[in-house]
Biopython code that builds the backbone (N, CA, C, O; Angstrom):
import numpy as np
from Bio.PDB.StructureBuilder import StructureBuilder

atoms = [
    (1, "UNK", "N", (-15.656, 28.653, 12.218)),
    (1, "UNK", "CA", (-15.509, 29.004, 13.608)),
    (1, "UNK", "C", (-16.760, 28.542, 14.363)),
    (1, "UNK", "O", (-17.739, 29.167, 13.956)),
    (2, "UNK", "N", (-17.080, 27.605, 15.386)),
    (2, "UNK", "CA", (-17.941, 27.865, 15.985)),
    (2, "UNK", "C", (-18.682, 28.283, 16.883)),
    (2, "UNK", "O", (-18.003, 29.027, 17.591)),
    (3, "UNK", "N", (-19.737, 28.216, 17.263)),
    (3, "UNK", "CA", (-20.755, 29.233, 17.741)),
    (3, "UNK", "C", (-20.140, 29.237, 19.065)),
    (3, "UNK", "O", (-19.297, 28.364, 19.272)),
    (4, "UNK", "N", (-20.475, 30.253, 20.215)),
    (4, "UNK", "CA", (-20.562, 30.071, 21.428)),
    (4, "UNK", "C", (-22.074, 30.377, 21.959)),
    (4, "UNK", "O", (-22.774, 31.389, 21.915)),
    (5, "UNK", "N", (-22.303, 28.867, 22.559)),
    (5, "UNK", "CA", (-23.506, 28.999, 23.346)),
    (5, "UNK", "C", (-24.037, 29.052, 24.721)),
    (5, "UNK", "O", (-24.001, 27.962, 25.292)),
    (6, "UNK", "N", (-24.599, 30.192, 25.512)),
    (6, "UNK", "CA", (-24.770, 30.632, 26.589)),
    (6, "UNK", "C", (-25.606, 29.438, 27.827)),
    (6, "UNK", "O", (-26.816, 29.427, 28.055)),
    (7, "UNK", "N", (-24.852, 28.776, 28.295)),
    (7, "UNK", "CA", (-25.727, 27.429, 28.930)),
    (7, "UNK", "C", (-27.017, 28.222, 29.488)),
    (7, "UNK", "O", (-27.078, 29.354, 29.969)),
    (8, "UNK", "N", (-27.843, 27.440, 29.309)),
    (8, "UNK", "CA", (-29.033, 27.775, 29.641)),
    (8, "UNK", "C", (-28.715, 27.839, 31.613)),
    (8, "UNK", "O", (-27.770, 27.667, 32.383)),
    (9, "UNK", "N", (-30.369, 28.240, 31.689)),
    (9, "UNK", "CA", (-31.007, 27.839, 33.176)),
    (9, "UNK", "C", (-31.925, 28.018, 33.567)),
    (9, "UNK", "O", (-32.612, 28.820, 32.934)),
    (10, "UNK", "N", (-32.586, 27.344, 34.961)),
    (10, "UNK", "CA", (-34.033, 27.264, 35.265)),
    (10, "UNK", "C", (-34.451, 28.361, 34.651)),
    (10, "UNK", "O", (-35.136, 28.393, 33.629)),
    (11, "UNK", "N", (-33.917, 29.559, 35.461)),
    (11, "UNK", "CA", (-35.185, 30.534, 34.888)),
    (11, "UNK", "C", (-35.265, 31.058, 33.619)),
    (11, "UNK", "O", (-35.796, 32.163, 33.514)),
    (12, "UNK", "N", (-34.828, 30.473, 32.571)),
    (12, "UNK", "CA", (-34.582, 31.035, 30.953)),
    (12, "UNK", "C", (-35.439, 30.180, 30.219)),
    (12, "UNK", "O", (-35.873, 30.402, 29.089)),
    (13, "UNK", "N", (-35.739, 28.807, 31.203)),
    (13, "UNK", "CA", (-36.556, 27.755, 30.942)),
    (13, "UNK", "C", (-38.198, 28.418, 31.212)),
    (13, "UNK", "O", (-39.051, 28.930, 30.488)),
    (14, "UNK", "N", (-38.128, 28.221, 32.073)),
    (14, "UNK", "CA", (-39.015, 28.353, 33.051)),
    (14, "UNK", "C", (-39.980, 29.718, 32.088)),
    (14, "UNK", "O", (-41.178, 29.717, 31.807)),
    (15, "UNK", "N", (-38.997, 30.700, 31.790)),
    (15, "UNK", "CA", (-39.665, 32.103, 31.209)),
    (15, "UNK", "C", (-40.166, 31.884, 29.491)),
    (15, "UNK", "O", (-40.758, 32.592, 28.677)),
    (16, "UNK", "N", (-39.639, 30.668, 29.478)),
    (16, "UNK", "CA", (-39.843, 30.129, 27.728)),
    (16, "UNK", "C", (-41.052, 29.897, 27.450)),
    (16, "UNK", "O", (-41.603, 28.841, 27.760)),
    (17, "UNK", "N", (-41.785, 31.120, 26.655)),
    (17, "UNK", "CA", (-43.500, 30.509, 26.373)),
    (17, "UNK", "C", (-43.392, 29.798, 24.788)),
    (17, "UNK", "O", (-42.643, 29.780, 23.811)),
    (18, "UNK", "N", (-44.699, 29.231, 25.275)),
    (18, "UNK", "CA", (-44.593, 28.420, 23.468)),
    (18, "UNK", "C", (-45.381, 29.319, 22.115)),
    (18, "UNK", "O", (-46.356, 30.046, 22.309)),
    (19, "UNK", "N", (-44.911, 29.158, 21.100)),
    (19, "UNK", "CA", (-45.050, 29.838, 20.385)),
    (19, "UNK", "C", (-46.154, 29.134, 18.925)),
    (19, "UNK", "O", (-46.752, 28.098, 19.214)),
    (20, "UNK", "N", (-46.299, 29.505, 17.966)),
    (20, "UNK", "CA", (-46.844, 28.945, 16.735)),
    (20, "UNK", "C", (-46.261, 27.966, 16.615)),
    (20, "UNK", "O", (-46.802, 26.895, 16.336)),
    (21, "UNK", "N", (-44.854, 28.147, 16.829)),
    (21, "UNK", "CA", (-43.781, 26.724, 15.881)),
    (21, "UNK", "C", (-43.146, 26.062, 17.251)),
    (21, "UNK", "O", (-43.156, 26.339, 18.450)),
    (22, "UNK", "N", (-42.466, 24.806, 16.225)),
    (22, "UNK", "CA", (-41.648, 24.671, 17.803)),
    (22, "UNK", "C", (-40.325, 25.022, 17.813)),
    (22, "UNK", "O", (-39.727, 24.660, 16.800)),
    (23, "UNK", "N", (-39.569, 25.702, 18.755)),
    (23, "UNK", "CA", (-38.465, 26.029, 18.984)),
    (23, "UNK", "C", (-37.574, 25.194, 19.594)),
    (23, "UNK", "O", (-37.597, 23.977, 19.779)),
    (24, "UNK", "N", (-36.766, 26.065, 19.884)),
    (24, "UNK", "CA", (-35.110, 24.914, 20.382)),
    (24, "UNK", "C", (-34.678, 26.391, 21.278)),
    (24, "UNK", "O", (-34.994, 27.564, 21.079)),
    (25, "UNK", "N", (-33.733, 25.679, 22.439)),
    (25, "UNK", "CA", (-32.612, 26.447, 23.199)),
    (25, "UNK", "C", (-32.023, 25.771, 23.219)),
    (25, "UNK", "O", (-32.436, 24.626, 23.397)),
    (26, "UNK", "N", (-30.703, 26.027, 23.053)),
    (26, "UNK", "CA", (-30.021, 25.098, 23.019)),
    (26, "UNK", "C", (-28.906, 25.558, 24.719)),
    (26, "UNK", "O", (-28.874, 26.568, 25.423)),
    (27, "UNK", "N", (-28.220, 24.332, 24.771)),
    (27, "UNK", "CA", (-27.300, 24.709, 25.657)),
    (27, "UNK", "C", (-25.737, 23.910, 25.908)),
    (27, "UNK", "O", (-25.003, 23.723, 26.878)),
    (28, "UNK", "N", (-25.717, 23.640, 24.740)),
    (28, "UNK", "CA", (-24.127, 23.779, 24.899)),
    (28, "UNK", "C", (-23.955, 22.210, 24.210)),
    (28, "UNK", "O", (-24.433, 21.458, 25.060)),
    (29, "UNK", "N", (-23.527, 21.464, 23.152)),
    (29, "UNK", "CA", (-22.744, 19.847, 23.630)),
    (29, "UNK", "C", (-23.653, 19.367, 22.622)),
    (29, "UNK", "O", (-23.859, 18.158, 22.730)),
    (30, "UNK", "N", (-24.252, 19.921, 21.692)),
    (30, "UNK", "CA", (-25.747, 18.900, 21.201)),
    (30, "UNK", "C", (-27.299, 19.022, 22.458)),
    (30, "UNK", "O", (-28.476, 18.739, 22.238)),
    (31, "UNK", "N", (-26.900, 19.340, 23.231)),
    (31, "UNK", "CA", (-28.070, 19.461, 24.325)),
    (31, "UNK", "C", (-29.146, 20.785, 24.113)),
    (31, "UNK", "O", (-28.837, 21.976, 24.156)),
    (32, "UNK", "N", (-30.552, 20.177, 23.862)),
    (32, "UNK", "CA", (-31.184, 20.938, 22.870)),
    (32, "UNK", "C", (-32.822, 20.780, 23.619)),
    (32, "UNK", "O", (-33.465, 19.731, 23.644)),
    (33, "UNK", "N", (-33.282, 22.152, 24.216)),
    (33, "UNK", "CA", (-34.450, 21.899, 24.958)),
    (33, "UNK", "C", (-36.112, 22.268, 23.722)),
    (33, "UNK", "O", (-36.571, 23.352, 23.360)),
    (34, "UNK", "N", (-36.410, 21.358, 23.523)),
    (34, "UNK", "CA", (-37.761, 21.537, 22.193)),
    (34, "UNK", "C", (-38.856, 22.271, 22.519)),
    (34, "UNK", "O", (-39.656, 21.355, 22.705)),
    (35, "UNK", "N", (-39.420, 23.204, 22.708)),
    (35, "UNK", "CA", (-40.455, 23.809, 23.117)),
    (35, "UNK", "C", (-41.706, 23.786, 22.098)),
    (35, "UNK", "O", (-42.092, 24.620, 21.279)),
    (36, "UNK", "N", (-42.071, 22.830, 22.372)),
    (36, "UNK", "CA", (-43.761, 22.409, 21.703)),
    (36, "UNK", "C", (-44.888, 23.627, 21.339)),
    (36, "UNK", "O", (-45.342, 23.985, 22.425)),
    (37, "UNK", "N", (-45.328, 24.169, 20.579)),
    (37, "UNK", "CA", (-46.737, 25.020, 21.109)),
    (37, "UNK", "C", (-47.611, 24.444, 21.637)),
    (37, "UNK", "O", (-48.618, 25.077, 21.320)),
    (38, "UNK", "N", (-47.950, 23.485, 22.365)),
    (38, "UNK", "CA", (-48.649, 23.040, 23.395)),
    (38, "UNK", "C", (-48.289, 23.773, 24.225)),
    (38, "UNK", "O", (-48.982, 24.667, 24.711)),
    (39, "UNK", "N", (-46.859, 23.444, 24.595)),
    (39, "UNK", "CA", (-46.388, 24.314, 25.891)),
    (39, "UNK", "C", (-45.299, 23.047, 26.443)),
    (39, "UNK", "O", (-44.372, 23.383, 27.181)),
    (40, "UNK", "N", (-45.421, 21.943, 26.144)),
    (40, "UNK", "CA", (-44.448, 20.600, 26.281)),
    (40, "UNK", "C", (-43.193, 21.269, 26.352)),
    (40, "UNK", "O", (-43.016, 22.336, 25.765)),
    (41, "UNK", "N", (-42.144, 20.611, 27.157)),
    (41, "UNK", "CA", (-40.702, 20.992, 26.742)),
    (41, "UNK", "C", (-39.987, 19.541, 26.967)),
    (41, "UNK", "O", (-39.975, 18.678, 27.844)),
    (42, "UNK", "N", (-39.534, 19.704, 25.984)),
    (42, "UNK", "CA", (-38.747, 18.205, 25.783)),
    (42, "UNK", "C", (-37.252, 17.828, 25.581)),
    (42, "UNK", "O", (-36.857, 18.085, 24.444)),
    (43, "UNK", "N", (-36.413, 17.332, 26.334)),
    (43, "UNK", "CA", (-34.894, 17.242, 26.313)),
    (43, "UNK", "C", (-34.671, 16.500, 25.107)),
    (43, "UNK", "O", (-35.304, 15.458, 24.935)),
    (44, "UNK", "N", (-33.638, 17.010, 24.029)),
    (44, "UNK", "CA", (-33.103, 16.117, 23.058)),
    (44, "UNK", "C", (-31.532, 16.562, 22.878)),
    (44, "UNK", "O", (-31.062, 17.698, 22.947)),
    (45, "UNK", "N", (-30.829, 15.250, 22.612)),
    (45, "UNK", "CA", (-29.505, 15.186, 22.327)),
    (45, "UNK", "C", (-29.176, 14.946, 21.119)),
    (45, "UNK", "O", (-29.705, 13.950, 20.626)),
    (46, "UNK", "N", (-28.266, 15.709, 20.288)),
    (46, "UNK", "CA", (-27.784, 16.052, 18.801)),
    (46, "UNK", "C", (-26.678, 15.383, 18.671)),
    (46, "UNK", "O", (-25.608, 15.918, 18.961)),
    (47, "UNK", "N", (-26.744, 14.090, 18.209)),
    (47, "UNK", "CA", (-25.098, 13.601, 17.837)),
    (47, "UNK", "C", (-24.946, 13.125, 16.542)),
    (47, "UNK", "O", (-25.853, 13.269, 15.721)),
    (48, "UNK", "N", (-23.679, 12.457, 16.209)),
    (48, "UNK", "CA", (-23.571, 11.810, 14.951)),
    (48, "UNK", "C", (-23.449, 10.364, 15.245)),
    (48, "UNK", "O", (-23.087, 9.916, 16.333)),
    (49, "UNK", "N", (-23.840, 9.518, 13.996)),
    (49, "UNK", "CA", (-23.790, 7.903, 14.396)),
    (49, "UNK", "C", (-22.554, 7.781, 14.388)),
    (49, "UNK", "O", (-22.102, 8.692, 13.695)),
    (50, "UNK", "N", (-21.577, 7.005, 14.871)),
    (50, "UNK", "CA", (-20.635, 6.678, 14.915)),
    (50, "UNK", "C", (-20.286, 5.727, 13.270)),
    (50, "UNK", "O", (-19.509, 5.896, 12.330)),
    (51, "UNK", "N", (-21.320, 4.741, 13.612)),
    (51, "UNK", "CA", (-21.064, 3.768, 12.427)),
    (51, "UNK", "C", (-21.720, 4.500, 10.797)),
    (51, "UNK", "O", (-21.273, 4.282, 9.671)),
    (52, "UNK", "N", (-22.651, 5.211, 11.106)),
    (52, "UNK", "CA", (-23.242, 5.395, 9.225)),
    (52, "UNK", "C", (-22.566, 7.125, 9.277)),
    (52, "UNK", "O", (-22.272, 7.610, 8.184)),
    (53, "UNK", "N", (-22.394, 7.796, 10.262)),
    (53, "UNK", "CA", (-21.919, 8.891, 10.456)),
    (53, "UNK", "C", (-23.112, 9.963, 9.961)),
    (53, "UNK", "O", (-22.968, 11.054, 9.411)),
    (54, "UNK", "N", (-24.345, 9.261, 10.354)),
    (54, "UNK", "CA", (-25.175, 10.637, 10.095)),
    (54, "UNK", "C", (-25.722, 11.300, 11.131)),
    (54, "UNK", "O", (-25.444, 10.756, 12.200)),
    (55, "UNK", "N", (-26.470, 12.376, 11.244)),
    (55, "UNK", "CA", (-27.079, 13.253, 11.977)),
    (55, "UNK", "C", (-28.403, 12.509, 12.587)),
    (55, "UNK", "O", (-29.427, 12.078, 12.057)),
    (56, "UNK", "N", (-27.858, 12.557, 14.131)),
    (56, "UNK", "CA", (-29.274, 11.951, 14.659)),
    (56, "UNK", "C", (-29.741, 13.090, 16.157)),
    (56, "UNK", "O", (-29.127, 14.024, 16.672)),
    (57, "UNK", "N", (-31.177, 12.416, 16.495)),
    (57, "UNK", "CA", (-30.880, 12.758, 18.071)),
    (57, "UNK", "C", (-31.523, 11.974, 18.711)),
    (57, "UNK", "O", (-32.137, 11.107, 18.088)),
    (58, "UNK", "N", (-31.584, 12.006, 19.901)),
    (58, "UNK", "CA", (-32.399, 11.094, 21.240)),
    (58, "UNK", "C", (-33.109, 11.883, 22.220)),
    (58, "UNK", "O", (-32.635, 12.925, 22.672)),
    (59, "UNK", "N", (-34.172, 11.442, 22.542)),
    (59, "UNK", "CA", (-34.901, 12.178, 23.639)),
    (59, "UNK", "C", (-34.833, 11.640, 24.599)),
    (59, "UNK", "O", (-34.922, 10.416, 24.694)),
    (60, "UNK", "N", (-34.644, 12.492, 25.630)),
    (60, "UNK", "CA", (-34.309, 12.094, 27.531)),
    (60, "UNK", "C", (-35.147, 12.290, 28.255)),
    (60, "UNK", "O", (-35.019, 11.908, 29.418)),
    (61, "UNK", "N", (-36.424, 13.022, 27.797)),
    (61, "UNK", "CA", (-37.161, 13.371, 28.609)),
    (61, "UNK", "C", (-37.989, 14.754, 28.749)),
    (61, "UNK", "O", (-37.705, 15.781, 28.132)),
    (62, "UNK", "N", (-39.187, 14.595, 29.769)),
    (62, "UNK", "CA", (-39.924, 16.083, 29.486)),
    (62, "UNK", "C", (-39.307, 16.459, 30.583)),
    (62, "UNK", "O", (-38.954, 15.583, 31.372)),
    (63, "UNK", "N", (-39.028, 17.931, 30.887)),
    (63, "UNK", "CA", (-38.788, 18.935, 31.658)),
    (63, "UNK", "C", (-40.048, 19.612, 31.973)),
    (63, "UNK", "O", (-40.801, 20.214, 31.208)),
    (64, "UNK", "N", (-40.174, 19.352, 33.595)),
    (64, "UNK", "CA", (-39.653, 19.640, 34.435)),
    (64, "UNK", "C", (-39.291, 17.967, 35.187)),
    (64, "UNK", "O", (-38.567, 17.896, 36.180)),
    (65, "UNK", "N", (-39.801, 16.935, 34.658)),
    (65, "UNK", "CA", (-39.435, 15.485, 34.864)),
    (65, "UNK", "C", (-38.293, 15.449, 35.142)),
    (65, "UNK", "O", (-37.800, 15.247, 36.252)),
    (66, "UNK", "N", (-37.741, 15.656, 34.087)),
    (66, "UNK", "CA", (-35.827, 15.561, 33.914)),
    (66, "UNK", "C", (-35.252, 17.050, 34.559)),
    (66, "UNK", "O", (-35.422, 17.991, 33.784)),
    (67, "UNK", "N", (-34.854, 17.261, 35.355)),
    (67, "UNK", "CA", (-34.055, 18.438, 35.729)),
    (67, "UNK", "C", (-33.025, 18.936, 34.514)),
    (67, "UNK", "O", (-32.660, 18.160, 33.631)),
    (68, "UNK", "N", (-32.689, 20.044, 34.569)),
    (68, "UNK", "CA", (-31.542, 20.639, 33.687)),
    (68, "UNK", "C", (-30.159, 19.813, 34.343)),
    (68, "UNK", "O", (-29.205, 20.029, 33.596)),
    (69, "UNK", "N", (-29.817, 19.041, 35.370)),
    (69, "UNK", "CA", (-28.633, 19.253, 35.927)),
    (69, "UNK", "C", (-28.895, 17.551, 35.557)),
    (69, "UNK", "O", (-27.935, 16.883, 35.943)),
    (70, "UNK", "N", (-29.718, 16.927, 35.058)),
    (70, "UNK", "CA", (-29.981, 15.326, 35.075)),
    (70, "UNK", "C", (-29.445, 15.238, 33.343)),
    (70, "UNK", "O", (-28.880, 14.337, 32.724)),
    (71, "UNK", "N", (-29.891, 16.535, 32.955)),
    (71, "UNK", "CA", (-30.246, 16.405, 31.259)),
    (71, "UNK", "C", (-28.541, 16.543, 31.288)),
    (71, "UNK", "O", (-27.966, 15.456, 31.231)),
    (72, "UNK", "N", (-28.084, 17.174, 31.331)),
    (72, "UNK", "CA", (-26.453, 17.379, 31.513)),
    (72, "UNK", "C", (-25.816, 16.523, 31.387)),
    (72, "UNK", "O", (-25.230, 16.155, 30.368)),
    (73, "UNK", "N", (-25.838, 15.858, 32.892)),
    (73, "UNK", "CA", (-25.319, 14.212, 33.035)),
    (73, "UNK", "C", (-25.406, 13.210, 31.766)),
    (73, "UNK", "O", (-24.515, 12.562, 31.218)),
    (74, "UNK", "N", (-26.679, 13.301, 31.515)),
    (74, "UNK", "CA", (-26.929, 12.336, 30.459)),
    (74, "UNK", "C", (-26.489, 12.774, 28.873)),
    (74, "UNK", "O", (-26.508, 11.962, 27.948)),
    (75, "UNK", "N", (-26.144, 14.004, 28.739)),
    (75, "UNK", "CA", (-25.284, 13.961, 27.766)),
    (75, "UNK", "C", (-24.320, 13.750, 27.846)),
    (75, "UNK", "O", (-23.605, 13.740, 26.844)),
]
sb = StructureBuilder()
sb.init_structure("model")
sb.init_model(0)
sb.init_chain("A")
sb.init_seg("    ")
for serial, (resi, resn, name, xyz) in enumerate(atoms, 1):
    if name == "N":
        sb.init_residue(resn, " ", resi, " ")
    sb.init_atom(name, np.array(xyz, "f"), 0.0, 1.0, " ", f" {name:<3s}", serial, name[0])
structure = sb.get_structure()
């Protein structure tokens, strides 16, 4: 069965401090926000290769650079 995930937003972002490790929020599609302990937050997308069919992802960008509503689109 899978998960249901609560789309994120600014302010869930915004309230996200960084921690020892780095974390993930995710929000919905493979769309996956990285929270650095620096304090960095970084957009990445979770897909499969089409051709070797393995587990990859891509980065879109730092947030607040990339808007939440840009990061969307581009997934």
């Amino acid at each position: 069965m899978a998960r249901v995930v609560v789309p994120l937003t600014d302010a869930k972002i915004k309230k996200a401090k960084p921690t020892n490790k780095v974390f993930y929020l995710r929000d919905g599609g493979g769309l996956n926000l990285q929270v650095n302990p620096s304090g960095s937050k970084i957009w990445m997308i979770d897909y499969v290769n089409p051709i070797t069919k393995k587990r990859s992802s891509k980065t879109i960008g730092h947030y607040p650079y990339v808007s939440l509503k840009e990061a969307r689109e581009e997934r």
